[in-house]
One Martini backbone bead per residue (centre of mass of N, CA, C, O) as a GRO file, in nm:
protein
  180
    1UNK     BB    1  11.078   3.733   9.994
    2UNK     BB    2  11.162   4.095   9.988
    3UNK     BB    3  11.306   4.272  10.238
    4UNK     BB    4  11.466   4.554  10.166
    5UNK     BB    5  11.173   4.763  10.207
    6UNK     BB    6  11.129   4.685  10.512
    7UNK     BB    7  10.999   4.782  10.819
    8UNK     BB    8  11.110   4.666  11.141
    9UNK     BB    9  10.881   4.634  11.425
   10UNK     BB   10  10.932   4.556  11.790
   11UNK     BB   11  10.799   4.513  12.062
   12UNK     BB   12  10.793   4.475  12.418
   13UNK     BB   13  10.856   4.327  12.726
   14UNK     BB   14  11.108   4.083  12.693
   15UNK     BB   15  11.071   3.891  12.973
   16UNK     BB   16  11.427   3.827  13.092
   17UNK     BB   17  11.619   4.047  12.910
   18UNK     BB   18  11.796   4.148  13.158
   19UNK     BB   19  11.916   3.875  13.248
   20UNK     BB   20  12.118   3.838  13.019
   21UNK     BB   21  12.266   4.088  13.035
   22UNK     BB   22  12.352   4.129  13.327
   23UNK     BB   23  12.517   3.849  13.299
   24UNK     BB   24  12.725   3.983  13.108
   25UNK     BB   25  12.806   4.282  13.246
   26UNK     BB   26  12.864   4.115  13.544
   27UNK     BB   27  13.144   3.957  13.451
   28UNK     BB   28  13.423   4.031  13.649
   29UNK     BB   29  13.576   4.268  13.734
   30UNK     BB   30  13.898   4.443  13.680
   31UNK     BB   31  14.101   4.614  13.824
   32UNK     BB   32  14.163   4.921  13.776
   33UNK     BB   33  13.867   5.089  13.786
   34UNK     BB   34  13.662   4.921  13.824
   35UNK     BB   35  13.304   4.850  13.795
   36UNK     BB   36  13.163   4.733  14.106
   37UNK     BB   37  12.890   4.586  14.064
   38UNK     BB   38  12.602   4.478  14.091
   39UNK     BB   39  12.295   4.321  13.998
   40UNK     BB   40  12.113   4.500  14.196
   41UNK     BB   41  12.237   4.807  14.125
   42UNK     BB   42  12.033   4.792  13.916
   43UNK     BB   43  11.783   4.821  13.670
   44UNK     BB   44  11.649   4.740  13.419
   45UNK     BB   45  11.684   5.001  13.227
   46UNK     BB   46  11.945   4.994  13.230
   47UNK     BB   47  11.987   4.692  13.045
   48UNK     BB   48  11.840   4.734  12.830
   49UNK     BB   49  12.028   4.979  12.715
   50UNK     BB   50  12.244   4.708  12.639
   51UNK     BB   51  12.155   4.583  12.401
   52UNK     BB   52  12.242   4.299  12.194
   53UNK     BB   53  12.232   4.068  11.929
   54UNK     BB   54  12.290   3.836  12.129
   55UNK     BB   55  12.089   3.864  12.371
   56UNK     BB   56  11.866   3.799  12.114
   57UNK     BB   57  11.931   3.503  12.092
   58UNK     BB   58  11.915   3.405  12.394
   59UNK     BB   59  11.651   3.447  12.422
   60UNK     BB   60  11.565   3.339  12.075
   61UNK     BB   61  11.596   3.429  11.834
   62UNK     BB   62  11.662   3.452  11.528
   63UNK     BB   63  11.924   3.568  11.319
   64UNK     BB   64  11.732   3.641  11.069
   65UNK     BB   65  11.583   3.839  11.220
   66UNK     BB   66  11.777   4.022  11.374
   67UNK     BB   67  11.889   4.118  11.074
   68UNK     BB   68  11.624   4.308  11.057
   69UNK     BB   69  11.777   4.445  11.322
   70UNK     BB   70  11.942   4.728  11.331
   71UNK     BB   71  11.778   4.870  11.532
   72UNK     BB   72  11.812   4.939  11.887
   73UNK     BB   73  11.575   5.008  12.119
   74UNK     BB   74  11.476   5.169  12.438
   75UNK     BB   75  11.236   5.184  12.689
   76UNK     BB   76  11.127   5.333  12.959
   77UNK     BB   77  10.956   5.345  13.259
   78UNK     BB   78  10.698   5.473  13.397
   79UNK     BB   79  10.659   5.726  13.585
   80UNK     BB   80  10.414   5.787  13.838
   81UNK     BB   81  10.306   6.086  13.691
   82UNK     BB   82  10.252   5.953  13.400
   83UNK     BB   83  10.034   5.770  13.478
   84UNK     BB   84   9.837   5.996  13.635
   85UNK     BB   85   9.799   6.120  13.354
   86UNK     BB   86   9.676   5.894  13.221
   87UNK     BB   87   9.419   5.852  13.428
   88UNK     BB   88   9.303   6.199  13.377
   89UNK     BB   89   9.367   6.364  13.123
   90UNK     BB   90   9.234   6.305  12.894
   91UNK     BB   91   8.974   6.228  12.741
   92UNK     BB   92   8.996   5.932  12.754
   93UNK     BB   93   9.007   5.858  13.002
   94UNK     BB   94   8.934   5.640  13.287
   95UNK     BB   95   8.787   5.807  13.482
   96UNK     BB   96   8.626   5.947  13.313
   97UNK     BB   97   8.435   5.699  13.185
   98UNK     BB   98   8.343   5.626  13.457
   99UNK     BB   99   8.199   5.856  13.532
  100UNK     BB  100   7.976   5.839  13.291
  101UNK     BB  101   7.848   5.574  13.373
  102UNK     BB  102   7.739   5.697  13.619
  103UNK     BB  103   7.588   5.928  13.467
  104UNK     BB  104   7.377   5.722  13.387
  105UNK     BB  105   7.274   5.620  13.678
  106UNK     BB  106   7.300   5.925  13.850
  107UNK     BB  107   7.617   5.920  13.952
  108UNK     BB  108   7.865   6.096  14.128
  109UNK     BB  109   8.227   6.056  14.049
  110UNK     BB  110   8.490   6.038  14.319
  111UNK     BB  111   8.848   6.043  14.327
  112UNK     BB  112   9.072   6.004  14.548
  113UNK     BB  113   9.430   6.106  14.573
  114UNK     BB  114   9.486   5.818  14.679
  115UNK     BB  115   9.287   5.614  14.515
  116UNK     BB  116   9.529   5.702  14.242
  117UNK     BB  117   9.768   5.627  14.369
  118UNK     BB  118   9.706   5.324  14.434
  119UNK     BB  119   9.686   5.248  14.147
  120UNK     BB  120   9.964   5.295  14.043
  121UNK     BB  121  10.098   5.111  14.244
  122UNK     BB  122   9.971   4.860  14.130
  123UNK     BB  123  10.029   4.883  13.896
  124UNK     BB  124  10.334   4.901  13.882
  125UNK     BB  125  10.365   4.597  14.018
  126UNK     BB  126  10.286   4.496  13.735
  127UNK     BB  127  10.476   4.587  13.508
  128UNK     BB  128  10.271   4.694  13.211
  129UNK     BB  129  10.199   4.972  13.250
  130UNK     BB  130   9.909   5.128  13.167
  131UNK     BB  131   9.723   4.843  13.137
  132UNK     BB  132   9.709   4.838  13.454
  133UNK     BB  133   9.542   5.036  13.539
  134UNK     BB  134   9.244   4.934  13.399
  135UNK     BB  135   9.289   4.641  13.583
  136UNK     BB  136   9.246   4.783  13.861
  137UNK     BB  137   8.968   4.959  13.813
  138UNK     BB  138   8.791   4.730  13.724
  139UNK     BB  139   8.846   4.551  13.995
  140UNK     BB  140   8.685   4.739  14.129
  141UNK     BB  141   8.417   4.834  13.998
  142UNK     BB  142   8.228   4.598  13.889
  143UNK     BB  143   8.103   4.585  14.119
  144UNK     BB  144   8.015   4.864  14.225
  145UNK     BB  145   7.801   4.867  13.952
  146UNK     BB  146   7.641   4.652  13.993
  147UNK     BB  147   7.488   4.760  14.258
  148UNK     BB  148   7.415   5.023  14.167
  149UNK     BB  149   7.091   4.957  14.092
  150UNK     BB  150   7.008   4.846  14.401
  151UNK     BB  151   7.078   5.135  14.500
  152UNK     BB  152   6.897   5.400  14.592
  153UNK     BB  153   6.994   5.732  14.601
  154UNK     BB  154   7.206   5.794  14.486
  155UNK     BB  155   7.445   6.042  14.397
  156UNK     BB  156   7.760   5.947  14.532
  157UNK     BB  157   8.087   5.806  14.469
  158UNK     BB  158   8.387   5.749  14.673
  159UNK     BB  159   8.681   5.669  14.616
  160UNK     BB  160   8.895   5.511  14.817
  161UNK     BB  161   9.223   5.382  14.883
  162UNK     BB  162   9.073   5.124  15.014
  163UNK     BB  163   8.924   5.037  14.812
  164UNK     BB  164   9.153   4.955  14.636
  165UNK     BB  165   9.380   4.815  14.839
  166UNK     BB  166   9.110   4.620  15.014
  167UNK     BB  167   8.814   4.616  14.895
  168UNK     BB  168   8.648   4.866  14.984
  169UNK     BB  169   8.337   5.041  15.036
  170UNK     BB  170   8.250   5.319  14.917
  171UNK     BB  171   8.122   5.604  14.938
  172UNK     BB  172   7.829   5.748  14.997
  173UNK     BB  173   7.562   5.955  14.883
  174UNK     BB  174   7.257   6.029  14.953
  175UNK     BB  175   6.896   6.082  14.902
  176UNK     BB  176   6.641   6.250  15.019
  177UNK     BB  177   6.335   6.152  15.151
  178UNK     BB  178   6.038   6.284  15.070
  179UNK     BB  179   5.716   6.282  15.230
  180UNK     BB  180   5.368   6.323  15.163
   0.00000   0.00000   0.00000
């Protein structure tokens, strides 16, 4: 098969290849004027900009896929704000689903403020950028969901940063029954 006019995208996370480059980086600099820093003075984000065809061999590449890949590009992780803007402003945001799904129950849902800073901090620990949202949400919404139709009169439920954290239960508002 000829590749010459294939144009060759490789994605991912590429996990341990900081560690490999780190390696190569900073093996003890001399001299004056050397810039002396550790390996823990880095963030990922600086080494794998430093990425070369060599680190991906050490990771396992073949050098024949390698040689398929003139340009190597690298994405920075993303900061907590563009997190929090991808949980709640698009149009299918993950709030938004959630909000729909309750308002099909007939319960209006509202996460607070600190409630989604909880999610993203806890995405951010998990290191897989925005997929993490996704996970930290739906573990906690999951209960919440299933018991949501065994509960009658509930008009609204807010999920509070305890909710996302400690995995405690969301505060309710009831409708009041009046009796005839």
């Amino acid at each position: 098969m000829n590749t010459k006019n294939i144009l060759f995208i490789c994605g991912g996370a590429f996990e341990g290849l900081d560690k490999i480059i780190a390696k190569r980086v900073s093996q003890n600099p001399m001299g004056f004027g050397a810039d002396i820093r550790g390996k823990t003075d880095y963030h990922t984000d600086e080494y794998l900009k430093q990425v070369e065809p060599d680190d991906l061999l050490k990771y396992g590449l073949i050098p024949e896929f390698i040689g398929r890949l003139p340009v190597i590009s690298t994405l920075h992780s993303l900061p907590e704000e563009a997190l929090m803007s991808i949980l709640v402003e698009p149009k299918n945001a993950l709030v938004k689903q959630f909000q729909k799904l309750f308002k099909l129950e007939g319960v209006e849902l509202e996460f607070e403020e600190a409630a989604l800073r909880a999610v993203v901090q806890k995405g951010m620990a998990r290191g897989t950028g925005a997929r993490a949202l996704r996970a930290v949400i739906e573990e906690t919404m999951v209960d919440i969901m299933y018991h949501l139709p065994s509960r009658p009169n509930i008009t609204k439920c807010i999920i509070t940063k305890d909710t996302i954290a400690k995995k405690k239960e969301p505060m309710y508002l009831y409708e009041e029954r009046k009796s005839a």
